[in-house]
TIBA-580622 format. One line per field, with one value per residue: residue in one letter; x, y, z of N, C-alpha, C in turn. Coordinates in Angstrom, 1 decimal, decimal comma. Example, Ala and Ser with C-alpha at 12.3 -4.5 7.8 and 13.67 -1.06 7.14 Angstrom:
BEGIN
code <- (a_s)
npx <- (13,2_12,8)
npy <- (-5,7_-2,2)
npz <- (7,8_7,1)
capx <- (12,3_13,7)
capy <- (-4,5_-1,1)
capz <- (7,8_7,1)
cpx <- (13,2_12,9)
cpy <- (-3,3_0,0)
cpz <- (7,8_7,9)
// end
This chain:
BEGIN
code <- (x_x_x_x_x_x_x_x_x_x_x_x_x_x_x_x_x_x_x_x_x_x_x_x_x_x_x_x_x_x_x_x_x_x_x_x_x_x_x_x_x_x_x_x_x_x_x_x_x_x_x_x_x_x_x_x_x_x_x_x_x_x_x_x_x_x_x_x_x_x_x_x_x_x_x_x_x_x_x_x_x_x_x_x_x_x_x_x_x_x_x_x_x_x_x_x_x_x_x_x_x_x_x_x_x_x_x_x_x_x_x_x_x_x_x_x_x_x_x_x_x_x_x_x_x_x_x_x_x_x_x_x_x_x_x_x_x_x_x_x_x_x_x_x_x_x_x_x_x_x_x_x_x_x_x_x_x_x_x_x_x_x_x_x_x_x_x_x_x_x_x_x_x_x_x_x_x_x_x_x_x_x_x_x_x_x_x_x_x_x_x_x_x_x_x_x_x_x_x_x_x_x_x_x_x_x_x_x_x_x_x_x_x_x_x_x_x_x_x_x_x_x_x_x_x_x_x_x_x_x_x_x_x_x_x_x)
npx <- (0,8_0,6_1,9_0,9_0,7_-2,6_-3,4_-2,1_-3,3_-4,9_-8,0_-10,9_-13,4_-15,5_-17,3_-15,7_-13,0_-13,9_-14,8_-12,1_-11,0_-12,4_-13,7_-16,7_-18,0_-20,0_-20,2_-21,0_-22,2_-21,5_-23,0_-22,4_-24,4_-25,8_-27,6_-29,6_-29,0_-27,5_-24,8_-25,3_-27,4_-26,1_-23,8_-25,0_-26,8_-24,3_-23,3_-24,8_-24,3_-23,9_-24,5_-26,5_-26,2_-27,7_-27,2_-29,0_-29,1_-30,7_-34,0_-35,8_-34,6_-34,5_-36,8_-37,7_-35,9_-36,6_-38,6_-38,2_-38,3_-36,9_-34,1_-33,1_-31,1_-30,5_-30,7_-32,0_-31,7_-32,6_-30,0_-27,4_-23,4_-22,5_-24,2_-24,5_-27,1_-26,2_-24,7_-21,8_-18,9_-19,9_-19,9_-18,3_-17,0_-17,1_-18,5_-18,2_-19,3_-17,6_-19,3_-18,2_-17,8_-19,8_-20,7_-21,6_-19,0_-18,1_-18,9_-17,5_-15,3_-16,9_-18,1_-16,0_-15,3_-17,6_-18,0_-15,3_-16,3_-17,9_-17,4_-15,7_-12,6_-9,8_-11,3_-12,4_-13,1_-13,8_-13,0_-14,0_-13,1_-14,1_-11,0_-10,0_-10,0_-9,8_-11,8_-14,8_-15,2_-14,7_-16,7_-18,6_-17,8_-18,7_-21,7_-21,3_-18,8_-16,5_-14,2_-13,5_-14,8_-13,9_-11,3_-11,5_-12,4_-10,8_-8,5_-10,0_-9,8_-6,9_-6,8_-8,3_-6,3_-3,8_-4,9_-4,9_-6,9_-7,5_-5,6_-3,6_-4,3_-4,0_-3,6_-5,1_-5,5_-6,9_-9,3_-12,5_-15,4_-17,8_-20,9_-23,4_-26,4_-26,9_-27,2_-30,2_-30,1_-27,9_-28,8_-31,1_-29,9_-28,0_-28,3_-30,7_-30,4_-31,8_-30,4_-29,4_-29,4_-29,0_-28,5_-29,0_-29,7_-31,1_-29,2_-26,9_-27,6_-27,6_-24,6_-23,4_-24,7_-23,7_-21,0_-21,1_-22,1_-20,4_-18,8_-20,2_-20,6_-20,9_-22,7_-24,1_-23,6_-22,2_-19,0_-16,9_-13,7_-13,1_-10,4_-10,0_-9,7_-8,7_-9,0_-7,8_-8,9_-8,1_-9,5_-7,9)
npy <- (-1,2_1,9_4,9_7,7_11,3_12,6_15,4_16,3_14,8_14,9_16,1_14,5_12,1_9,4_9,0_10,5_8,6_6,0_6,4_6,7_4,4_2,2_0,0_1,1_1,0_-0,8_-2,7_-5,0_-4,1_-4,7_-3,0_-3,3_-2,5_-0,4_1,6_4,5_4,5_7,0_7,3_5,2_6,4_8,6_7,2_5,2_7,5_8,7_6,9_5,3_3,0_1,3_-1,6_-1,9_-3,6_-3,1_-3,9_-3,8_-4,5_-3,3_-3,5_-2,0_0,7_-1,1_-1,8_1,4_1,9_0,5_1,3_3,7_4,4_5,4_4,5_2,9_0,8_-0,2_-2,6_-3,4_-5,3_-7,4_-8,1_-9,4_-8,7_-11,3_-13,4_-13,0_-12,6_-13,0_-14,7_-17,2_-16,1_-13,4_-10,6_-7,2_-5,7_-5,2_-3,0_-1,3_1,2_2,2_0,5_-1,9_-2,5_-2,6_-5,3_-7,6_-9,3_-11,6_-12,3_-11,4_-12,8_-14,7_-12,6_-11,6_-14,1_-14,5_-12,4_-13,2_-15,1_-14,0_-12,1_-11,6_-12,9_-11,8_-9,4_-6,4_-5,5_-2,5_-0,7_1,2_2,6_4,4_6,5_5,8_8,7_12,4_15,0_14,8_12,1_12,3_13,3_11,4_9,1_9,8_8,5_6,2_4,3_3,4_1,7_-0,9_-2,3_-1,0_-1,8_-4,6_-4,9_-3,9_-5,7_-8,1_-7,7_-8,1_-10,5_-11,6_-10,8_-12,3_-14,6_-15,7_-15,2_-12,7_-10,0_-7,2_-4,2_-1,2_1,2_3,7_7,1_9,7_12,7_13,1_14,2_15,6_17,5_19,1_20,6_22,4_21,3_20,0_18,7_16,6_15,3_13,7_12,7_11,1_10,6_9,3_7,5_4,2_1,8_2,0_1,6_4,0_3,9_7,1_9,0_11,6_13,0_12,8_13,5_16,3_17,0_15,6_17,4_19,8_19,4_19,4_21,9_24,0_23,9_24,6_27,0_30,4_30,3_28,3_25,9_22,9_21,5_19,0_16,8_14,1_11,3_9,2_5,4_4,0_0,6_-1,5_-4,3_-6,7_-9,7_-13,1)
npz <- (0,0_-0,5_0,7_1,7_1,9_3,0_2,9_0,8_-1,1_-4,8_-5,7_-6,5_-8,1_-8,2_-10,4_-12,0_-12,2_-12,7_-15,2_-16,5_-16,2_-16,3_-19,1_-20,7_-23,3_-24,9_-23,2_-19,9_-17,1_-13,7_-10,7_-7,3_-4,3_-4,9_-3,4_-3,7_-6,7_-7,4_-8,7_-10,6_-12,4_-13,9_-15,1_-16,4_-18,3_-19,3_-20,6_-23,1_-24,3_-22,9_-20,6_-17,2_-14,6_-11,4_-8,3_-4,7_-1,4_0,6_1,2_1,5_0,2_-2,6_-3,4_-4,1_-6,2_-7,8_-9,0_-11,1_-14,3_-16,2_-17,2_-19,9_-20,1_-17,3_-15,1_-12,3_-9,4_-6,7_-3,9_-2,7_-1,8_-1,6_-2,7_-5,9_-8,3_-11,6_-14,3_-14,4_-15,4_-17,4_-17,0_-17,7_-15,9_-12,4_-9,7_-7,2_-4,8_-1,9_-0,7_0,2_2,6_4,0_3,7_5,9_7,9_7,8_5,4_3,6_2,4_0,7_-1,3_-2,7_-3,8_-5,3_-6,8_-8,1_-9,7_-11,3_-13,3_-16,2_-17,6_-17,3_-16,8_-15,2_-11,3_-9,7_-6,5_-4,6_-1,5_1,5_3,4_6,8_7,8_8,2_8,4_8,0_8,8_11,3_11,9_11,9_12,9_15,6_16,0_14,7_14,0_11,8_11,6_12,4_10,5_8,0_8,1_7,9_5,7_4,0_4,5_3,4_1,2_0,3_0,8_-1,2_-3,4_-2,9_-3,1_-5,4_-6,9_-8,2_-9,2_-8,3_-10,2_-10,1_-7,8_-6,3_-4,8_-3,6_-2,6_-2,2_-2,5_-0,2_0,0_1,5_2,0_4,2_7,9_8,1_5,8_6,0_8,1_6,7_4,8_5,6_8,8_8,7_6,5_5,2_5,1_7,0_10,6_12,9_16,6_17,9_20,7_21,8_23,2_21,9_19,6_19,8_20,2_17,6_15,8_16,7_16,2_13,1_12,6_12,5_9,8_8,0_5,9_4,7_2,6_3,5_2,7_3,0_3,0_2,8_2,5_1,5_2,1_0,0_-1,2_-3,9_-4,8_-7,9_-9,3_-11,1_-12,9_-12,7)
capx <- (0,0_1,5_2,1_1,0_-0,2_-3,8_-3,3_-1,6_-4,3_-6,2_-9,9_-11,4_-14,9_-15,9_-17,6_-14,5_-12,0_-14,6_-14,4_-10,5_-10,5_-13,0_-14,7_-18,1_-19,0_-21,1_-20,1_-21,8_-21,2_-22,4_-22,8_-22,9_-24,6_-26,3_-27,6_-29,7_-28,3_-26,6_-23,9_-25,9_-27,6_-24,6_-23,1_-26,1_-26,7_-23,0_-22,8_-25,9_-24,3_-23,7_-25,5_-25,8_-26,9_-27,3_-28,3_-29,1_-29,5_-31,4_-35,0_-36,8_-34,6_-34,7_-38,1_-38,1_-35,4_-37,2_-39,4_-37,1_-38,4_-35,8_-32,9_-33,5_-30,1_-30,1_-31,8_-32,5_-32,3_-31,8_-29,4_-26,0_-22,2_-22,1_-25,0_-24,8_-27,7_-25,9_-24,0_-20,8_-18,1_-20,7_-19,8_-17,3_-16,3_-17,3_-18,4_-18,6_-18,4_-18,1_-20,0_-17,3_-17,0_-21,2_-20,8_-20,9_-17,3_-18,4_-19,4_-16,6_-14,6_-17,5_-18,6_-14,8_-15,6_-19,1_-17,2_-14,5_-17,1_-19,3_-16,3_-15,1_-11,4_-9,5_-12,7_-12,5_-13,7_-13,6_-13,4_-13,3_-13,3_-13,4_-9,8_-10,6_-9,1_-10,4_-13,2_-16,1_-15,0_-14,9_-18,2_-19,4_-17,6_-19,7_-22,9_-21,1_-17,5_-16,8_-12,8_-13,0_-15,8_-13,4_-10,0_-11,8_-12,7_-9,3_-8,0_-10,5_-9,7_-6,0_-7,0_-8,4_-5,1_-2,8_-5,4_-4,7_-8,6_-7,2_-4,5_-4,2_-4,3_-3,7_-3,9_-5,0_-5,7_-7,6_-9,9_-14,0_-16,0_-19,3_-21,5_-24,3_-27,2_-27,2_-27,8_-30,9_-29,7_-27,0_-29,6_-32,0_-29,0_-27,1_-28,6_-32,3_-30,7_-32,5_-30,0_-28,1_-30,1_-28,5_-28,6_-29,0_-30,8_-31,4_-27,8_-25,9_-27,7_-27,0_-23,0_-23,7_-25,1_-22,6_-19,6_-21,2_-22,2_-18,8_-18,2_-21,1_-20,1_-22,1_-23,7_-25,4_-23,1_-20,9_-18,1_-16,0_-13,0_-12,8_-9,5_-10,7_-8,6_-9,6_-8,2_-8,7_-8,6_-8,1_-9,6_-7,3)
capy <- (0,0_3,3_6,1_9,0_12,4_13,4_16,8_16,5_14,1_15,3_15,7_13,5_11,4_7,8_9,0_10,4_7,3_4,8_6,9_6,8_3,1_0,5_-0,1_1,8_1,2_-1,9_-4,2_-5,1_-3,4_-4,7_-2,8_-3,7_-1,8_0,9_2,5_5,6_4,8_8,0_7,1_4,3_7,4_9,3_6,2_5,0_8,4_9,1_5,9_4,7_1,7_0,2_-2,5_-2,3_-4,7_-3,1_-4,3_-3,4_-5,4_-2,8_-3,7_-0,2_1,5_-1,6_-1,0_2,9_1,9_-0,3_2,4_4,6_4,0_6,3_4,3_1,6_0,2_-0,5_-3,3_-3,4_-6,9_-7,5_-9,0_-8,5_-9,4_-12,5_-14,2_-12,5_-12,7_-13,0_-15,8_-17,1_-15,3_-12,4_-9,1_-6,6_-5,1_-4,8_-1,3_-1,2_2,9_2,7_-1,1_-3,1_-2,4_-2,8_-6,7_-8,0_-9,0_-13,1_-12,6_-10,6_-13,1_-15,3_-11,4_-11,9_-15,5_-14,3_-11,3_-13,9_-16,0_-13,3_-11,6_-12,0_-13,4_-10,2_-8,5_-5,3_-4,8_-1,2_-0,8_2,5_2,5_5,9_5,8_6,2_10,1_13,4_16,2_14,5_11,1_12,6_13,5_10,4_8,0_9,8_7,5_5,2_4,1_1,8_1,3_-2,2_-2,8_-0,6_-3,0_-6,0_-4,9_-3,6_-7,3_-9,5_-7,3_-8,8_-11,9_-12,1_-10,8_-13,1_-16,3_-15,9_-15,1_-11,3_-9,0_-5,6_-3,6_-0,7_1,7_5,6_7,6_10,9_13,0_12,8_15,7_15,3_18,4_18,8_22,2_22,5_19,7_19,1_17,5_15,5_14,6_13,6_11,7_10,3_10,3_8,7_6,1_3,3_0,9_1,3_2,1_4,2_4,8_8,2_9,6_13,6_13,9_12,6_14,6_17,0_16,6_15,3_18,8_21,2_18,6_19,8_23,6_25,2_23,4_25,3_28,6_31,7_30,4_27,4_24,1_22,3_20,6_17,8_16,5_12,9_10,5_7,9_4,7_2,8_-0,3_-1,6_-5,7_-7,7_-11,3_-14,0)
capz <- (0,0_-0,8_2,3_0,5_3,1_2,9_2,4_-0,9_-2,5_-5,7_-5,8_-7,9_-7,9_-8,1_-11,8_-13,3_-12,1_-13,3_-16,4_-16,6_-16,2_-17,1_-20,3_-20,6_-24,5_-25,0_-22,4_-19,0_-15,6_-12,5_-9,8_-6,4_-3,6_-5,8_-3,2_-4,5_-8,1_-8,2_-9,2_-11,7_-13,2_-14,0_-15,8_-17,7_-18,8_-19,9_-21,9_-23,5_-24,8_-21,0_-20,1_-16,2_-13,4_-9,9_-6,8_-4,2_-0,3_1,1_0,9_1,0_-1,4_-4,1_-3,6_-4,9_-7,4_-8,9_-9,9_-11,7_-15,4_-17,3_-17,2_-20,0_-19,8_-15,9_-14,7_-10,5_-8,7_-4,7_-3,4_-1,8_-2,5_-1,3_-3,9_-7,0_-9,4_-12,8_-14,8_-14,5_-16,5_-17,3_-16,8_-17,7_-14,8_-11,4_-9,2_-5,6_-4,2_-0,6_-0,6_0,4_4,4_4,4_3,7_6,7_7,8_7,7_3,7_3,1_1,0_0,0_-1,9_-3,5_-4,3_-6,1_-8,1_-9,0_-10,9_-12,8_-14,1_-17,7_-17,1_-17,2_-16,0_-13,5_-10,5_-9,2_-5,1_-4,0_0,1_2,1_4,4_7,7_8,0_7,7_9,5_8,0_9,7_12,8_12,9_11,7_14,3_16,7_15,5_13,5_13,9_11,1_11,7_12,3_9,0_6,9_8,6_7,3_3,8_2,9_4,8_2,9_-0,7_-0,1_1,1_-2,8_-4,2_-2,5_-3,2_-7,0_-7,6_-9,2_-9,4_-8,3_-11,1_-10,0_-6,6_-7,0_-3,8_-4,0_-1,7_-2,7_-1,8_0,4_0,2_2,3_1,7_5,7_8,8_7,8_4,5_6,3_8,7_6,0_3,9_6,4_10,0_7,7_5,3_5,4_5,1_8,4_12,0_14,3_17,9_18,5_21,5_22,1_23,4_20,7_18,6_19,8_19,6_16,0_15,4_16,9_15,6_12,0_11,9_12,1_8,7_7,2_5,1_4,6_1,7_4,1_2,0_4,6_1,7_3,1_1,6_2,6_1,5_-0,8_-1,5_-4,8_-5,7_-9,7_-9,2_-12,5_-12,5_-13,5)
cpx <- (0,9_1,0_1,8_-0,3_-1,8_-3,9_-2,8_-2,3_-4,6_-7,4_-10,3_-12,5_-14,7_-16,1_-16,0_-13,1_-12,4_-14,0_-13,0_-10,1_-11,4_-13,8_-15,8_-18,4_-19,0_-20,9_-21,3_-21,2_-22,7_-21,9_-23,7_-23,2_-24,9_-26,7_-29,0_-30,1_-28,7_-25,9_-24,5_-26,6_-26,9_-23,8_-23,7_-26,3_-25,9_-22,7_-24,0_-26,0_-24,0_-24,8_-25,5_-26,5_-26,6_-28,1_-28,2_-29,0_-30,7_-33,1_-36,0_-36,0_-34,5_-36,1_-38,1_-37,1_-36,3_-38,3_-38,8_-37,3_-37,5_-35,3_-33,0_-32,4_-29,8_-31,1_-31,8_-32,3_-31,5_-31,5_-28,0_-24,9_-22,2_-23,2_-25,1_-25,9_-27,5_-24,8_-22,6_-19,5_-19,3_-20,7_-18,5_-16,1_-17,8_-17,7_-18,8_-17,8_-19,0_-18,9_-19,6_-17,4_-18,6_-21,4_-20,4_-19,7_-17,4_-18,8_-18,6_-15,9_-15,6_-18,0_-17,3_-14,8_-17,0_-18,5_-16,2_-15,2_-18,1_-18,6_-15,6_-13,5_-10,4_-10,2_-12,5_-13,1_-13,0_-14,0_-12,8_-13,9_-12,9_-12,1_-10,3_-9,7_-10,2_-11,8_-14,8_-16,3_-15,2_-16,2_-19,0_-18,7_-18,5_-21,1_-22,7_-19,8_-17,1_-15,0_-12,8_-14,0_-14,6_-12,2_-10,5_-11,7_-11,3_-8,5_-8,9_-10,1_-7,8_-5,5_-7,2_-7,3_-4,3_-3,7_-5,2_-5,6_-8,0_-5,7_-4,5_-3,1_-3,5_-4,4_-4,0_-6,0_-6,1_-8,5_-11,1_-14,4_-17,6_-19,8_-22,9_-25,1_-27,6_-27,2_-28,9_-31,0_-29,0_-27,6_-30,5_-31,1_-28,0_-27,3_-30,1_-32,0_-31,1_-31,8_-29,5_-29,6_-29,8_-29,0_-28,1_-29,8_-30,9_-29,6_-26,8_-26,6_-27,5_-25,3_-22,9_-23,8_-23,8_-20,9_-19,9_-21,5_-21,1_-18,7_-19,3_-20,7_-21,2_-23,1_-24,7_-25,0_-22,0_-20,5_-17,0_-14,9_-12,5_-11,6_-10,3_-9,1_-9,5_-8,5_-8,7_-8,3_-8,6_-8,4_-8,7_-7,5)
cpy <- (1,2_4,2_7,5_10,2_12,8_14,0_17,1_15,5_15,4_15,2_15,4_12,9_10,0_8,0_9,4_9,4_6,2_5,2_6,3_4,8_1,9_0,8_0,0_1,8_-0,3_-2,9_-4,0_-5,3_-4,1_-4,3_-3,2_-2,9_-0,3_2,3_3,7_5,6_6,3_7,9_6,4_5,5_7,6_8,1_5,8_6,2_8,8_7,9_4,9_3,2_0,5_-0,2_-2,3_-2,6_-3,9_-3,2_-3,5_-4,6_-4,7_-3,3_-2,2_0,4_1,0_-1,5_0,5_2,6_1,1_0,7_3,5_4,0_4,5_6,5_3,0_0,3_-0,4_-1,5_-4,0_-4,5_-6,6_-8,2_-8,4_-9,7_-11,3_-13,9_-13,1_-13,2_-12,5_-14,2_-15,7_-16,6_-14,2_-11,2_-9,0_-6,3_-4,9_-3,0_-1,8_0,1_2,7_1,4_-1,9_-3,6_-2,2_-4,2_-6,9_-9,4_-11,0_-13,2_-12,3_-11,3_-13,9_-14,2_-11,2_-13,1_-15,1_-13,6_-12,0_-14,8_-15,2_-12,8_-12,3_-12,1_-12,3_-9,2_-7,6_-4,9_-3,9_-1,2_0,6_2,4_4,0_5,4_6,9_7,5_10,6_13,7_15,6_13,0_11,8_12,8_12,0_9,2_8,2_9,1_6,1_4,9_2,6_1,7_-0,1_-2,8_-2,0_-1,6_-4,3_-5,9_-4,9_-5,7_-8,3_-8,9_-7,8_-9,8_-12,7_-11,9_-11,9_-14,8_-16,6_-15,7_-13,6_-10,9_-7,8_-5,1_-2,5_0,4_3,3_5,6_9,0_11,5_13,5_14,2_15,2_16,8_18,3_20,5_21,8_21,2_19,1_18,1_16,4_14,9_13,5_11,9_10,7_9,6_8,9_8,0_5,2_2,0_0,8_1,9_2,4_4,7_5,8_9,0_11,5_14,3_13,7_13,3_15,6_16,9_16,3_16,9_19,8_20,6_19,4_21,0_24,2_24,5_23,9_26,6_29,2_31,3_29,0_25,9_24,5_21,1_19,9_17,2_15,2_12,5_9,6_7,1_3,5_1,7_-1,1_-3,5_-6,1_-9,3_-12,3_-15,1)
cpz <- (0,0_0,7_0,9_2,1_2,6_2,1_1,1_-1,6_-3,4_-5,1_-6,6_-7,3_-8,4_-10,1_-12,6_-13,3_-12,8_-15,2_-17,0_-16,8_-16,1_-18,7_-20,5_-22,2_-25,1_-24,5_-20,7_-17,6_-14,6_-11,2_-7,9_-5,0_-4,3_-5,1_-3,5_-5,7_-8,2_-8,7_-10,4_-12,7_-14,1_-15,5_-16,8_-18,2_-19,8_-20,8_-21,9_-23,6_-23,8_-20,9_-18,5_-15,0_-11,8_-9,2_-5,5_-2,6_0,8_0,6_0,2_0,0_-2,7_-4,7_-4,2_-5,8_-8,5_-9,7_-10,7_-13,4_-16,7_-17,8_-18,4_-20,5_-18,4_-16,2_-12,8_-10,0_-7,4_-4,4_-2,7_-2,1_-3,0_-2,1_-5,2_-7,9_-10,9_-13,3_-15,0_-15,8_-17,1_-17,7_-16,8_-16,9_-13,7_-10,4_-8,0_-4,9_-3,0_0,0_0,3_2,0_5,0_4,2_5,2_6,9_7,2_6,0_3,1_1,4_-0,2_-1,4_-3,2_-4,3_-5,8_-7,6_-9,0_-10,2_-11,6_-13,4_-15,2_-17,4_-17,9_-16,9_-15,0_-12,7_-9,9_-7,9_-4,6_-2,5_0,7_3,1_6,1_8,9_7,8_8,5_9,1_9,0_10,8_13,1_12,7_12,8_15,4_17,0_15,1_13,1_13,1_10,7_11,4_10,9_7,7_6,4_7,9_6,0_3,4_3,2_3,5_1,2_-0,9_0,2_-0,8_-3,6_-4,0_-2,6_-4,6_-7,7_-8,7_-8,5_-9,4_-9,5_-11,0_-8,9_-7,0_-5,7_-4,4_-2,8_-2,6_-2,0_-1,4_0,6_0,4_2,3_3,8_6,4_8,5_6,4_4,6_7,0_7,9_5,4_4,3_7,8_9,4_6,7_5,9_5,3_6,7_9,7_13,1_15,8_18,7_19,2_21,5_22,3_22,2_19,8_18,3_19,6_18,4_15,3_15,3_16,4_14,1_11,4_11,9_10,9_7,6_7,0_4,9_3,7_1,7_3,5_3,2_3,2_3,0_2,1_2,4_1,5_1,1_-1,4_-3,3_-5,6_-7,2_-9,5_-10,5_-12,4_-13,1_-13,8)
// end
């Protein structure tokens, strides 16, 4: 793993690295942990000729994706790393932004095992993981300290290198930008996803709160610059 400071990353995005480095015109992307599909948007949008599979494990939001008629290259299904819903050898490349360290830790490699068999043999999967640094971390350990879920992912992603399933491709470090129109949008987007359920009573929410208004500017956006680590795996 490379030692490289914070403070002198780039800022860069999940969309324009994907861009940079997998093959987006007429093959088939499956992405895992969609999420939202924001990012799935974005991608289908920007390249028509993408076929692309994402799931989801959350129940409620595969539910509202599934309603999203827009997109007519995507196609929705629920499930999580560790069973994939698509045929062996399969798919182009792989996407999991931020995914990886939400498997729980016991599925971890079986989720490595799954990705090894839908992938086209040289096939890429893309794993971008936040590093667990930086002012927006801090407030978020306060609810939701995910050291030891991040420690596993990066562990079980070179448990797959060193078993001979892939090959790292190649390592690119960067800092991602989280912007937020006030608390109650980070409240909304972060405290109110529906995938996770935290416990926080009146006091921690407070401290949640006053951890996040100094980072709000006059014009009411609180921007974050988190470190992001993404490794590019190659199947062999």
């Amino acid at each position: 793993m490379q030692l490289i400071k914070h403070s002198e990353l780039p800022i860069s995005s999940d969309r324009e690295l994907i861009a940079q480095h997998l093959p987006l015109q007429h093959t088939t992307l499956l992405e895992l942990g969609c999420g939202t599909a924001f990012a799935t948007r974005a991608i289908s949008e920007a390249y028509p000729t993408v076929k692309i599979i994402a799931t989801e494990v959350d129940r409620i939001q595969h539910e509202k994706n599934l309603q999203i008629s827009d997109l007519p290259n995507v196609s929705f299904r629920y499930g999580g790393a560790e069973a994939i819903d698509a045929e062996d050898a399969s798919i182009d490349a792989v996407v999991m932004l931020k995914s990886l360290h939400h498997v729980p830790i016991e599925l971890m490699d079986k989720g490595f095992d799954e990705i090894a068999r839908v992938l086209k043999p040289g096939g890429l999967a893309y794993i971008s993981e936040p590093v667990y640094a930086g002012e927006f971390n801090e407030i978020l350990r306060l609810f939701n300290d995910e050291k030891i879920v991040r420690e596993a992912a990066f562990a079980a992603m070179q448990r797959a290198v060193t078993s001979g399933r892939f090959e790292l491709a190649e390592e690119v470090h960067c800092k991602s930008l989280s912007r937020f129109e006030g608390f109650e949008d980070f409240e909304n987007r972060i405290l109110g996803a529906t995938h996770s359920n935290f416990d926080v009573d009146d006091e921690l929410f407070a401290e949640i709160k006053a951890a996040f208004l100094p980072h709000i500017g006059s014009d009411g956006i609180a921007e974050f610059h988190n470190p992001l680590r993404v490794d590019l795996l190659r199947r062999i």
